[in-house]
N, C-alpha and C positions, 0 to 999 in steps of 0.2 A: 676200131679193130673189127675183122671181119669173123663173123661166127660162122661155125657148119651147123647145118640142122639134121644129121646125122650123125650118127655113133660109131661110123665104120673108122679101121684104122687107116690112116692114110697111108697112101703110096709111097714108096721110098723116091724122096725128090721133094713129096707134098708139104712136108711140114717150113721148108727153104721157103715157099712159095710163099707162103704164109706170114713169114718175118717178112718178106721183102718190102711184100704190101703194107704191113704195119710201118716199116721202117717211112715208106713213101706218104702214108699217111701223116705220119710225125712230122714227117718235112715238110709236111704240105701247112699246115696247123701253125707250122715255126714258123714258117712266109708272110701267113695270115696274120697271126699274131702282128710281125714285124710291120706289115705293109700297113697294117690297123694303124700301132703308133706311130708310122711314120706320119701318113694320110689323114691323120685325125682330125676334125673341126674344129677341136683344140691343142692347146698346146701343151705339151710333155716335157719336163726337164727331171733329171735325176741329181741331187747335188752332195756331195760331202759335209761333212759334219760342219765344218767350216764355211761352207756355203760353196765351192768349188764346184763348177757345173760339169759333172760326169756326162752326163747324156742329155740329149735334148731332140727332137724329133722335127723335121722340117717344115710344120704348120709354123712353129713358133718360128724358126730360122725365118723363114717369108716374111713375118711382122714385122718382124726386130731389121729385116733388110742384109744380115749377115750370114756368112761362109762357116759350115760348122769349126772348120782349122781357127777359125776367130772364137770361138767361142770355147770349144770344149778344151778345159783344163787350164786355159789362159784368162777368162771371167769368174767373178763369181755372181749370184744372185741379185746379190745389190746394186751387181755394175748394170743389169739391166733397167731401172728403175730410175727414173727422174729426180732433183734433189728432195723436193716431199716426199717424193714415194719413201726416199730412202728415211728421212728421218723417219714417218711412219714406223716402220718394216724394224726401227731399229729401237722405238721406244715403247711401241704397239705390239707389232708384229711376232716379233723372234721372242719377245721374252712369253708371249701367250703361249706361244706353240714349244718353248721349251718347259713353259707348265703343264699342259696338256697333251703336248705329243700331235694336238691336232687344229688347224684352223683351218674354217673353212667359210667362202665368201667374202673377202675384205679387197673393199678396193683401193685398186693403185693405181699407176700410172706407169707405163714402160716407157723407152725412149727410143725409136730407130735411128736408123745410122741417117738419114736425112734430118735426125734433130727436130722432130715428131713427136707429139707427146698422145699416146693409145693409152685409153681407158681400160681397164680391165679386173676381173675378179679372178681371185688365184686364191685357190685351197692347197694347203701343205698337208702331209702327214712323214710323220716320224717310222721310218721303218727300223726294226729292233733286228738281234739276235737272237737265238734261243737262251744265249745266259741273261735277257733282258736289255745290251748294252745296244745303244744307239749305233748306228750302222751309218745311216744313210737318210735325205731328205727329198720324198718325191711331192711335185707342184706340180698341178693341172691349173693352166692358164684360157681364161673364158672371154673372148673377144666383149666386152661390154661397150662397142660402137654406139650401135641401136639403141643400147640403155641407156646412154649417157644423153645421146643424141633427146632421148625420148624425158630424159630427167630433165635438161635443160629446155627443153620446149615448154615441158609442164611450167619450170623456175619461171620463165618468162611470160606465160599465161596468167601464174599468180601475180608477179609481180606488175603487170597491166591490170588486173582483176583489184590490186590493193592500188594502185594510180586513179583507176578510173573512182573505187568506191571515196579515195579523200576527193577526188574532183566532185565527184555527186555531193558529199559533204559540205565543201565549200560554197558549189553551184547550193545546196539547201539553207545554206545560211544565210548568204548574201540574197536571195529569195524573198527569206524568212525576214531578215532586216530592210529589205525594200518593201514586203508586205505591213510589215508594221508603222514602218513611215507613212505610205500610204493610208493606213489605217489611221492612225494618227491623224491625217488631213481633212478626215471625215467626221473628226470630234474635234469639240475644243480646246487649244491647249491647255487652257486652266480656264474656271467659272468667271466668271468677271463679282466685283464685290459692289451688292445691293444693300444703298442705306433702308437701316431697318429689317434687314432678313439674313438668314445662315442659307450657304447653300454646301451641299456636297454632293459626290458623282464618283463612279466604281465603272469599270467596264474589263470583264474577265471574257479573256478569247481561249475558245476551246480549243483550236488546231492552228499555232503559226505557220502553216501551207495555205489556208484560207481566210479569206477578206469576208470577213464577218457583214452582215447586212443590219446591225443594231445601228442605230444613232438617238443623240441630245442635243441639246443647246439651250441657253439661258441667254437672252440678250435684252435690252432698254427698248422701249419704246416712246419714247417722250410722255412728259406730262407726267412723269412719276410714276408711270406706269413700265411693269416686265414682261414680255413674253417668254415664255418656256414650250419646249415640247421634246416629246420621248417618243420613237418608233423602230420597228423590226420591217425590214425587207424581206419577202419572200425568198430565198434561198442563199448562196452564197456564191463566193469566185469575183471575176471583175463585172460582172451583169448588175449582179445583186450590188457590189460597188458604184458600179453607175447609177442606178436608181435611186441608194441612199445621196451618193453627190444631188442628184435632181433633185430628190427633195428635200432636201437639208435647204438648198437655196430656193426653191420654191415657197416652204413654209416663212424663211426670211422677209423674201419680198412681198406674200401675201399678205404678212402682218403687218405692213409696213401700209399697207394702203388701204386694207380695214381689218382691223385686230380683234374682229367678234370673230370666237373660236370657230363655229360652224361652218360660216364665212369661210374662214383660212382652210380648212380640211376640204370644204368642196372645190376651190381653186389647184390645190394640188389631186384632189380624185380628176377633177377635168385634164390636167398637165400630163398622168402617168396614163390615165387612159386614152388621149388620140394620141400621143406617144408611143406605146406600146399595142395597141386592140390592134393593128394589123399583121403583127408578127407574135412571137410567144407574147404572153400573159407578163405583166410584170406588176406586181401588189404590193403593198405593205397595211399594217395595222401601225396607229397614231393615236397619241392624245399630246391635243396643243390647249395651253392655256394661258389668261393673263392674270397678271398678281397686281393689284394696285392699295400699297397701302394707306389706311387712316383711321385716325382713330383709336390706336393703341392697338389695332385689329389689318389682318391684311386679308382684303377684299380676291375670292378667289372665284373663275368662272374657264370654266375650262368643257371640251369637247372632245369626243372619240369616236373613233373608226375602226370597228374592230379590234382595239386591245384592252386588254387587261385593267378592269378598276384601281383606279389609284386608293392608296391608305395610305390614312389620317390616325398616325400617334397623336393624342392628346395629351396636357400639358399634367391631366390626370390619369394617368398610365394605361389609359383604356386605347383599344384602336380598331376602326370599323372601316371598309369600303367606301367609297362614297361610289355610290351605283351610277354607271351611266350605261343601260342595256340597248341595245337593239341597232347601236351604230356599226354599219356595215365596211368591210376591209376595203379599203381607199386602193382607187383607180380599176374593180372588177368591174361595174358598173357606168354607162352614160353618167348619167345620176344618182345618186344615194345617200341616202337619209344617215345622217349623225348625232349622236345622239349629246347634248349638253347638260354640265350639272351646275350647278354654286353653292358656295358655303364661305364662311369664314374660319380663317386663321386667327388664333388668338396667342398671345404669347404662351412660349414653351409647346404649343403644337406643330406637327412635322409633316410634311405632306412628302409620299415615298411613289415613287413610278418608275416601274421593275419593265422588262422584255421577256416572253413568259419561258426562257431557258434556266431564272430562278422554278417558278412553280410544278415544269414539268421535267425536272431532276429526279432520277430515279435514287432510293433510296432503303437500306432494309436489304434481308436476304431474300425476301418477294419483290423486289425491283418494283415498288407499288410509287406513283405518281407523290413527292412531296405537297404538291396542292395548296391549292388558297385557305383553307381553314388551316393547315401549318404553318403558312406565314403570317396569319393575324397572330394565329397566341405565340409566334417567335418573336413579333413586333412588343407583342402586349408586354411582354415579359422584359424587355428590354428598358434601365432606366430613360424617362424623355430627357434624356440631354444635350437633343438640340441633332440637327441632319446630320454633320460630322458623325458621332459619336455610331447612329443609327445604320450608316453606313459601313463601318469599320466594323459593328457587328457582325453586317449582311456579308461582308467579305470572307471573314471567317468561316462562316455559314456555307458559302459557295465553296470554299475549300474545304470542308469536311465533306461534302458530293463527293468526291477524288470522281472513279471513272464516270460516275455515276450523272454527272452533268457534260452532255455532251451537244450543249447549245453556245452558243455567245451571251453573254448574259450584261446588259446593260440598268444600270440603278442611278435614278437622279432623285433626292433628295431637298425641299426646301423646307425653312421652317422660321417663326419668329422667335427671336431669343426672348428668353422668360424674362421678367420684371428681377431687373435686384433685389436680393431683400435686406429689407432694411435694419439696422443691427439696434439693440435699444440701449441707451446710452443710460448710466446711473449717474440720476440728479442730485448735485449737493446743495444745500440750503445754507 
């Protein structure tokens, strides 16, 4: 509407001039309005209480592919809607919006006259009268192409994203089960049984994705004599694999051709170092020993390279080290000194040789080193009843660590079984 910014009274003619402009402005307004819903990005329908399509605006007509004479007053709402749409619309839909008068957002599905099925989001609302009485039902229809396009892309990104993660699954299992075979091939399947001695053996793997570098073995050597030995490989994966294979059969054959422990330990230092000394480092820490018994007693002489003192449960609950200091980690050196001990086994004593992922198990809310003075007095404490029993201890042991051990942890075991005793029998005369 157009203002004067003066007071004067108009001219006779002026105030004519006045309406005409407003009148053309109204028209102008009416066009606008119309040209809007016609025009609009989305789409317009006006419908009857019944769903009868009063009005409907030419965005939508373009979608749908039809001629307004087809539509207006000869459709209703539903007939534009695909069979889901319609059950939708018809169990969902209408009875919402005849709760509340109003939905908005819910999608469906239209159908063109090509038999085309258009995604789309459509709000209704309930226009009233002034006595409150339902009138009429107007729908704005939201092209959801690009959304739908964009949902389905997403759908199929998950659904490659949950493919791929059982693939990686499966690829982790069958991994995990060729690792553990593998690992398995490195130890022995079971002890072999020496007359006159118990033997038992544990081997706890921290991470089935890695190949542990722990190994054992207990094998005969004639003449009534056993060899044994325990060692840890420097690191893990298939390296650290290789080297345990190397020396697993190194320590075999060396004891095969002379079975003095020192002996044995320096042929395998010689094997991993010109083996190894011109490309990375490759180490381990060993004790090999022989067991030969007699006597009622099994004769024990054993040597090390850098690992961990073996303990000796005694048949009297007591348990000490047997020291072997100063032997250095097999294959760093040309040459290197190992260090040898001896003692006897006497029945009911247990001879225990750990890989040190027992001793250096954290442990406590100070994550403080478990340690070798913690595994004597767990031994000590332990009745002697023989390697088995001492082992199946140590097991448990290792699983109360939970995260807390996060090495490979290898335990062999040997011991003489105790003397019978003898039951006293009541003499009749």
């Amino acid at each position: 509407m157009m203002c004067r910014t003066d007071q004067s009274v108009p001219e006779p003619g002026e105030e004519q001039d006045v309406d005409a402009t407003d009148a053309v402005f109204t028209a102008l307004l009416e066009d606008s309005a119309e040209e809007l819903y016609e025009q609009a990005p989305c789409g317009y329908l006006s419908t009857l209480m019944d769903g009868t399509i009063a009005k409907i605006n030419a965005t939508l007509l373009e979608w749908l592919g039809l001629e307004r004479s087809q539509v207006v007053g000869r459709m209703r709402f539903t007939d534009l809607l695909t069979v889901g749409g319609k059950l939708y619309h018809e169990t969902h839909f209408a009875p919402l919006l005849q709760m509340k008068g109003e939905v908005s957002g819910i999608a469906l599905d239209i159908k063109t006259a090509d038999k085309q099925r258009m995604p789309v989001l459509v709000t209704s609302k309930v226009k009233t009268s002034e006595e409150g009485e339902p009138m009429l039902i107007r729908t704005t229809v939201f092209d959801a192409r690009d959304r739908r396009a964009y949902e389905m892309e997403l759908l199929r990104g998950r659904q490659a994203a949950e493919e791929a993660r059982r693939q990686s699954e499966a690829d982790r299992a069958r991994l995990q089960e060729a690792l553990a075979v593998l690992q398995q091939s490195l130890l022995p399947a079971e002890l072999p049984v020496v007359p006159g001695l118990e033997a038992g053996s544990y081997y706890h793997t921290a991470s089935p994705d890695l190949l542990g570098g722990d190994f054992y073995d207990l094998f005969p050597l004639g003449g009534g004599q056993w060899a044994f030995f325990l060692g840890d490989v420097c690191g893990k994966g298939p390296q650290a694999a290789a080297v345990t294979s190397l020396a697993r059969y190194t320590l075999r054959a060396a004891a095969l051709h002379d079975p003095d422990p020192v002996s044995v330990l320096t042929t395998l230092n010689t094997v991993l170092h010109e083996r190894y000394a011109s490309g990375e480092g490759r180490y381990c820490t060993a004790i090999f020993g022989v067991l030969q018994p007699a006597d009622g007693r099994v004769r024990l002489h054993l040597a090390s390279g850098g690992h961990p003192s073996a303990l000796i449960q005694r048949a009297d609950g007591s348990a000490d080290y047997l020291p072997t200091p100063g032997g250095l980690l097999v294959g760093v050196l040309p040459q290197a000194p190992f260090t040898a001990a001896r003692t006897d086994l006497l029945p009911g004593d247990t001879l225990l040789l750990y890989t040190d992922g027992l001793t250096e198990a954290r442990t406590g809310p100070e994550r403080e080193l478990y340690g070798d003075d913690a595994l004597r007095a767990f031994t000590a404490a332990q009745p002697p009843a023989g390697p088995q029993s001492l082992i199946t201890a140590l097991s448990g042991l290792l699983a109360s660590f939970g995260d807390g051990l996060d090495d490979d942890t290898a335990l062999l075991a040997l011991g003489v079984p105790s003397l019978p005793s003898i039951a006293s029998e009541d003499l009749t005369t």
